[in-house]
PyMOL CGO cylinders between C-alpha atoms (Angstrom):
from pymol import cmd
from pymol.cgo import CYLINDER

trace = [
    CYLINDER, 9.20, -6.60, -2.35, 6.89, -7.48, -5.22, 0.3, 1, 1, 1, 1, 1, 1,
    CYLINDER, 6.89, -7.48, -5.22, 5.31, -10.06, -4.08, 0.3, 1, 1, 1, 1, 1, 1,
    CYLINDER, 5.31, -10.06, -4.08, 4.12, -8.10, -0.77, 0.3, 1, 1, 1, 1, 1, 1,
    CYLINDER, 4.12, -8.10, -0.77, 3.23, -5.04, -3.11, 0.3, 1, 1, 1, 1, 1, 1,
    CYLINDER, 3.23, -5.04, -3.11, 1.36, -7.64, -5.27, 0.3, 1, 1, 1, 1, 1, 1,
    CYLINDER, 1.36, -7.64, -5.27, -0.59, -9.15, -2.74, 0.3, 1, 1, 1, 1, 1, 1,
    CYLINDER, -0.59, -9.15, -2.74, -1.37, -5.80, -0.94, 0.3, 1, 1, 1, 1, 1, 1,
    CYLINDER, -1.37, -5.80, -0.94, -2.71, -3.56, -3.95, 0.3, 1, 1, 1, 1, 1, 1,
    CYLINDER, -2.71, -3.56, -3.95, -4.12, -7.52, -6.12, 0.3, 1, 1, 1, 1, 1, 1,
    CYLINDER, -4.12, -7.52, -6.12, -2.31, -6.25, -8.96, 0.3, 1, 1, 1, 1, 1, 1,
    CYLINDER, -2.31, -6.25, -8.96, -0.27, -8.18, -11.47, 0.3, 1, 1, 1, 1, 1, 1,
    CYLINDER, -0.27, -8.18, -11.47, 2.94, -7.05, -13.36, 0.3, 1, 1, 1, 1, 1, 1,
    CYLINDER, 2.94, -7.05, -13.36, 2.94, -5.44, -16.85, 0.3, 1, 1, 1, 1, 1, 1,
    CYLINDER, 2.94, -5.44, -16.85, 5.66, -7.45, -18.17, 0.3, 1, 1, 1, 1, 1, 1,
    CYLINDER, 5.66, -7.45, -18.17, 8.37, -9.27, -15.97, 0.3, 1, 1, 1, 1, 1, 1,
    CYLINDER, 8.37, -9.27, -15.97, 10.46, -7.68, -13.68, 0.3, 1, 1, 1, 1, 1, 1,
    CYLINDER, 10.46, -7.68, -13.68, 13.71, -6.25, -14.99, 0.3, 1, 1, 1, 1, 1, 1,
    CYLINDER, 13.71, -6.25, -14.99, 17.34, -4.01, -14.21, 0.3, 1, 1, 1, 1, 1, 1,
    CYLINDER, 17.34, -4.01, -14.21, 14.98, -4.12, -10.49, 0.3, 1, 1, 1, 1, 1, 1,
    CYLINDER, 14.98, -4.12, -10.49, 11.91, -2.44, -11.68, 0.3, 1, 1, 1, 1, 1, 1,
    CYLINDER, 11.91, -2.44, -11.68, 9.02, -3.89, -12.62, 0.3, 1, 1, 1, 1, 1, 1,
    CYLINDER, 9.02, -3.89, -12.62, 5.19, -1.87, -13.29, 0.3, 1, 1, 1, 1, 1, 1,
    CYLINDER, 5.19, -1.87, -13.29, 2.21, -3.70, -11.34, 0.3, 1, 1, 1, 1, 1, 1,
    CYLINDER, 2.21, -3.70, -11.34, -1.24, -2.76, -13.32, 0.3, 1, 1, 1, 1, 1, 1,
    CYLINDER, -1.24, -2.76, -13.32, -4.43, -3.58, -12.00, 0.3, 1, 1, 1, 1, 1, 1,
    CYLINDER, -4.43, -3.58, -12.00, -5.91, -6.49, -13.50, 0.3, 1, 1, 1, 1, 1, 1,
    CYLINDER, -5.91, -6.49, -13.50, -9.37, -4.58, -14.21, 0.3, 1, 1, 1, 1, 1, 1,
    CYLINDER, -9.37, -4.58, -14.21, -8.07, -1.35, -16.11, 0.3, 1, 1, 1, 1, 1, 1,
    CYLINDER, -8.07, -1.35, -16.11, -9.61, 0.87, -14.06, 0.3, 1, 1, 1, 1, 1, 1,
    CYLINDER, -9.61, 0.87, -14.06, -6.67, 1.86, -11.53, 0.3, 1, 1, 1, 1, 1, 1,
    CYLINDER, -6.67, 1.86, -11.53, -3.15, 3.60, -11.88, 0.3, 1, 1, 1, 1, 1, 1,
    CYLINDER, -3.15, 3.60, -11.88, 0.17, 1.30, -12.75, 0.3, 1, 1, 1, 1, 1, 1,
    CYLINDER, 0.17, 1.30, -12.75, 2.29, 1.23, -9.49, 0.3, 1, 1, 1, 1, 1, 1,
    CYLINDER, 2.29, 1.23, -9.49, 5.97, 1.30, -10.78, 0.3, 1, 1, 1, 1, 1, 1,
    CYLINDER, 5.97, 1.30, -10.78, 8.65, -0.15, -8.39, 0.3, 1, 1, 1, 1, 1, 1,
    CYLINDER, 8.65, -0.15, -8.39, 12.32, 0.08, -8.16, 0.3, 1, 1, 1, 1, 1, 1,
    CYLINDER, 12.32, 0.08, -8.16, 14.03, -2.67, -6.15, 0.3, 1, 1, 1, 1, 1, 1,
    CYLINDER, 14.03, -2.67, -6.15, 17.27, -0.61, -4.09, 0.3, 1, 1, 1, 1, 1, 1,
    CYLINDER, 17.27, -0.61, -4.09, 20.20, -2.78, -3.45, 0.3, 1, 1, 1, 1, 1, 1,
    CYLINDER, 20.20, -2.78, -3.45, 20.72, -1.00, -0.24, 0.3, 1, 1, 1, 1, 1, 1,
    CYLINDER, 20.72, -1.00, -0.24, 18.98, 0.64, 2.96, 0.3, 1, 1, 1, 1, 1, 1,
    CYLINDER, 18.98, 0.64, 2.96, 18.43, 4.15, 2.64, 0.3, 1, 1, 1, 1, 1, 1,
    CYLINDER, 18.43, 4.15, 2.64, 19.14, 6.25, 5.56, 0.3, 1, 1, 1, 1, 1, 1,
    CYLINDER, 19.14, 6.25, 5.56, 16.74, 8.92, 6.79, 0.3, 1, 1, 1, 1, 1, 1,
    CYLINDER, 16.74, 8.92, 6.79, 13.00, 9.64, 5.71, 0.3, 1, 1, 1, 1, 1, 1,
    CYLINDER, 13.00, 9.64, 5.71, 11.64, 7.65, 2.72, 0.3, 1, 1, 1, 1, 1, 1,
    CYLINDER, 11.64, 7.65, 2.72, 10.13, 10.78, 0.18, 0.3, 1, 1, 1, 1, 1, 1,
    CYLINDER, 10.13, 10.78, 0.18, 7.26, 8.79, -1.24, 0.3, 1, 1, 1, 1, 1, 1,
    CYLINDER, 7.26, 8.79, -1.24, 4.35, 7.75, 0.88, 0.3, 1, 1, 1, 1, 1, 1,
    CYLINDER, 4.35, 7.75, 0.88, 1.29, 5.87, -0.65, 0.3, 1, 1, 1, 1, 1, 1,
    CYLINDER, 1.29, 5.87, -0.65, -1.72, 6.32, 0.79, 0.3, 1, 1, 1, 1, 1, 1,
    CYLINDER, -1.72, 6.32, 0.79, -4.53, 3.38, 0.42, 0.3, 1, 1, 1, 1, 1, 1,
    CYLINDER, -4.53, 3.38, 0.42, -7.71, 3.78, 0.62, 0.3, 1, 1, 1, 1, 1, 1,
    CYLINDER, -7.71, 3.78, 0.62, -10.23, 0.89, 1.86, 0.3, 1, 1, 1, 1, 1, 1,
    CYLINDER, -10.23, 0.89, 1.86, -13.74, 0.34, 3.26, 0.3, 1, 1, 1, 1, 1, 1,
    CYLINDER, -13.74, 0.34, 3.26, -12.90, -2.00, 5.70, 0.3, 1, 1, 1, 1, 1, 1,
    CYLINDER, -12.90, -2.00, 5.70, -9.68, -0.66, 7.56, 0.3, 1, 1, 1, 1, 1, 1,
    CYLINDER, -9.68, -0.66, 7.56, -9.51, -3.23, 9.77, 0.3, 1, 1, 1, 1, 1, 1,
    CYLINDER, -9.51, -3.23, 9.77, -9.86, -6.15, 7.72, 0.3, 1, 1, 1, 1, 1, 1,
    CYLINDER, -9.86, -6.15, 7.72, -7.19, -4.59, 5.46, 0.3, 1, 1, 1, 1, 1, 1,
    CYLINDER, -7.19, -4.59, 5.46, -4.84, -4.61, 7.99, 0.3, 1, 1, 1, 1, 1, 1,
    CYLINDER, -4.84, -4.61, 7.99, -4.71, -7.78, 8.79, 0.3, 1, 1, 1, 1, 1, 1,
    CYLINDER, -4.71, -7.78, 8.79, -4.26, -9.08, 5.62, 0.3, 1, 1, 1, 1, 1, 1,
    CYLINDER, -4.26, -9.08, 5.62, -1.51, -6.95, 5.70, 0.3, 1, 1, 1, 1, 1, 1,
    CYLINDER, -1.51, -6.95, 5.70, -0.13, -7.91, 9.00, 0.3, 1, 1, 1, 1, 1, 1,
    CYLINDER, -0.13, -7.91, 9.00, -0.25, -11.67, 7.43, 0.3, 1, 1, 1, 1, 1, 1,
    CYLINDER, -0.25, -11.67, 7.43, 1.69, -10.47, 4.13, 0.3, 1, 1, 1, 1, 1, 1,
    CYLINDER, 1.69, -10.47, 4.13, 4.73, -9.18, 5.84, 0.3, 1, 1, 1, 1, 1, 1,
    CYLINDER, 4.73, -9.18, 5.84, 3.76, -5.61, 7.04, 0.3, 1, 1, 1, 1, 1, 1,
    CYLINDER, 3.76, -5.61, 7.04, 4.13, -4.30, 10.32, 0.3, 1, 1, 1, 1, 1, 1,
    CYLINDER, 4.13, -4.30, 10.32, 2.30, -1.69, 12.36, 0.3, 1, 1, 1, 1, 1, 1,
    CYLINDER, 2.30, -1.69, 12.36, 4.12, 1.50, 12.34, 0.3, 1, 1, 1, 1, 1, 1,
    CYLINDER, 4.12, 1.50, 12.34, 4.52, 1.75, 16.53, 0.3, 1, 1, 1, 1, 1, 1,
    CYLINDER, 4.52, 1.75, 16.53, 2.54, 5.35, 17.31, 0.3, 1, 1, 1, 1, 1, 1,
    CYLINDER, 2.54, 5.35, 17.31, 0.06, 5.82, 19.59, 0.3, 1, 1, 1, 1, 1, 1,
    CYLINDER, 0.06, 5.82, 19.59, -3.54, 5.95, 17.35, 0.3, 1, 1, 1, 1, 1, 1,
    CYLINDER, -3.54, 5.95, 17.35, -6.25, 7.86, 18.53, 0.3, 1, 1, 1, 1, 1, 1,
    CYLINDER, -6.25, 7.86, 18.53, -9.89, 6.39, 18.33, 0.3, 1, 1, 1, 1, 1, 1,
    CYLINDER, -9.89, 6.39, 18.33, -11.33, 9.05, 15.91, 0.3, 1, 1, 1, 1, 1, 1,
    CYLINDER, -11.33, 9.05, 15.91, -7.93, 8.78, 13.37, 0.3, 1, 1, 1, 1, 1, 1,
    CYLINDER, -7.93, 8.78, 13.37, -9.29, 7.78, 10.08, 0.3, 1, 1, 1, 1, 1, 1,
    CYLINDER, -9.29, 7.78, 10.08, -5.28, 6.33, 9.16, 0.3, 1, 1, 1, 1, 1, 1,
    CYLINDER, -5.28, 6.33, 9.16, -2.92, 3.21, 10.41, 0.3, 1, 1, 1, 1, 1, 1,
    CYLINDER, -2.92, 3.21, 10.41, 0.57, 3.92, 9.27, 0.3, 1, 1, 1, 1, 1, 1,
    CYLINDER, 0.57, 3.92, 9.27, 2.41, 0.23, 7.94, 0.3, 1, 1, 1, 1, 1, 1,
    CYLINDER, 2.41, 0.23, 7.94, 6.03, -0.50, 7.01, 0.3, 1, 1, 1, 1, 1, 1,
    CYLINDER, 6.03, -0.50, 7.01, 6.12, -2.71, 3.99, 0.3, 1, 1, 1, 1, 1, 1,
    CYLINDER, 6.12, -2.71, 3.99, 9.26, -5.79, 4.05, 0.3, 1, 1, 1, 1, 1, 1,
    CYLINDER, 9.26, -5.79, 4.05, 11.92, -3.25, 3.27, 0.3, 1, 1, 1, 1, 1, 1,
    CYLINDER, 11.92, -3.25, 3.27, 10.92, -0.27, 5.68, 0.3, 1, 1, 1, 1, 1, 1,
    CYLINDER, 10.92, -0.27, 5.68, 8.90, 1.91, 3.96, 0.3, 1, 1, 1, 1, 1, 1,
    CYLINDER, 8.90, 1.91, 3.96, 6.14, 3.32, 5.42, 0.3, 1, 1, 1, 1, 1, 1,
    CYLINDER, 6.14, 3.32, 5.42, 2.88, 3.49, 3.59, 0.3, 1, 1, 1, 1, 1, 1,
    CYLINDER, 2.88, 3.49, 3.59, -0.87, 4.23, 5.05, 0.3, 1, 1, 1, 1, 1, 1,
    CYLINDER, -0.87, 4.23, 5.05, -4.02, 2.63, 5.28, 0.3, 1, 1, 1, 1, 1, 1,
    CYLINDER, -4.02, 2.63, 5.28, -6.95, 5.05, 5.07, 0.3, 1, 1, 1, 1, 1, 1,
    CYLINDER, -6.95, 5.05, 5.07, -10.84, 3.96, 6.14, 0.3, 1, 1, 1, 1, 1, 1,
    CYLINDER, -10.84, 3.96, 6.14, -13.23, 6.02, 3.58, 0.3, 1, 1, 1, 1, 1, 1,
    CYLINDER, -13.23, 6.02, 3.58, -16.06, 7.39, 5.49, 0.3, 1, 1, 1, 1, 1, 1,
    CYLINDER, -16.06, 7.39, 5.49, -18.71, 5.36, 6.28, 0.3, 1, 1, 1, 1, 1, 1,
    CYLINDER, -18.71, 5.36, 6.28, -21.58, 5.58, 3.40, 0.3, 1, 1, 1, 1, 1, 1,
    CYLINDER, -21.58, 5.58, 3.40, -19.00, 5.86, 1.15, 0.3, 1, 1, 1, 1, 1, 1,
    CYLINDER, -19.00, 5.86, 1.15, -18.46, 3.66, -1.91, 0.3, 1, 1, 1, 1, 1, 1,
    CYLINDER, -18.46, 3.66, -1.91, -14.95, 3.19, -2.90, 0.3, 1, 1, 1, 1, 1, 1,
    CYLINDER, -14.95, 3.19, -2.90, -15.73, 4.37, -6.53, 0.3, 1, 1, 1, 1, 1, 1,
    CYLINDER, -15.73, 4.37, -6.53, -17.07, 7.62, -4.75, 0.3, 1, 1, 1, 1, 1, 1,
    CYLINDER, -17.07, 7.62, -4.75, -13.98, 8.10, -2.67, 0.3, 1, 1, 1, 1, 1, 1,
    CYLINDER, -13.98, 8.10, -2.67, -11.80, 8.13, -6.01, 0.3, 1, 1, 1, 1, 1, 1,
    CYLINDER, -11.80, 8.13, -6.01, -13.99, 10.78, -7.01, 0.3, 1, 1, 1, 1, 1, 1,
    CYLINDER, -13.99, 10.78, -7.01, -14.13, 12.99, -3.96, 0.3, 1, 1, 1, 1, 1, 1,
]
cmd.load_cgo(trace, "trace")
């Protein structure tokens, strides 16, 4: 799990993993810690926290994604949805969100 949520979000971790949790900071101080708790088993039923990322370039995204061990949630998506819903390697869904065109990313975490 922390490798994947490594690789997806380019962060690194505070200090090193420990008791299952470890914090993941981005590396340029500008973005929120991401805090992770490993669970020794599957948890039936919904999942109560969703992230949401935010990207300029959905698609690319995505595949990267696909390539790090996420899958496509399996849902019909309609052309004008701004949102592809992933699963991460231990079934938790998460989504990937394309700011609006014109849009810097900066001015999205503004907005």
């Amino acid at each position: 799990m922390l490798a994947f949520w490594q690789e997806m979000l380019h962060y690194v971790p505070k200090r090193p993993p420990k008791d299952g949790w470890v914090i993941l900071r981005d590396p340029s101080g500008m973005n929120p810690n991401v805090s992770l708790n490993q669970i020794p088993k599957k948890v039936k039923g919904r999942i109560r926290l969703h992230l949401d990322l935010y990207t300029d370039d959905q698609e690319g995204e995505v595949k990267r994604l696909l390539k790090t061990g996420a899958t496509l949630y399996p849902r019909e998506y309609k052309p004008d949805e701004d949102f592809k819903i992933l699963v991460d390697p231990e079934g938790n869904h998460f989504c990937v969100v394309q700011i609006p065109k014109g849009m810097s990313l900066e001015q999205s975490r503004q907005d």
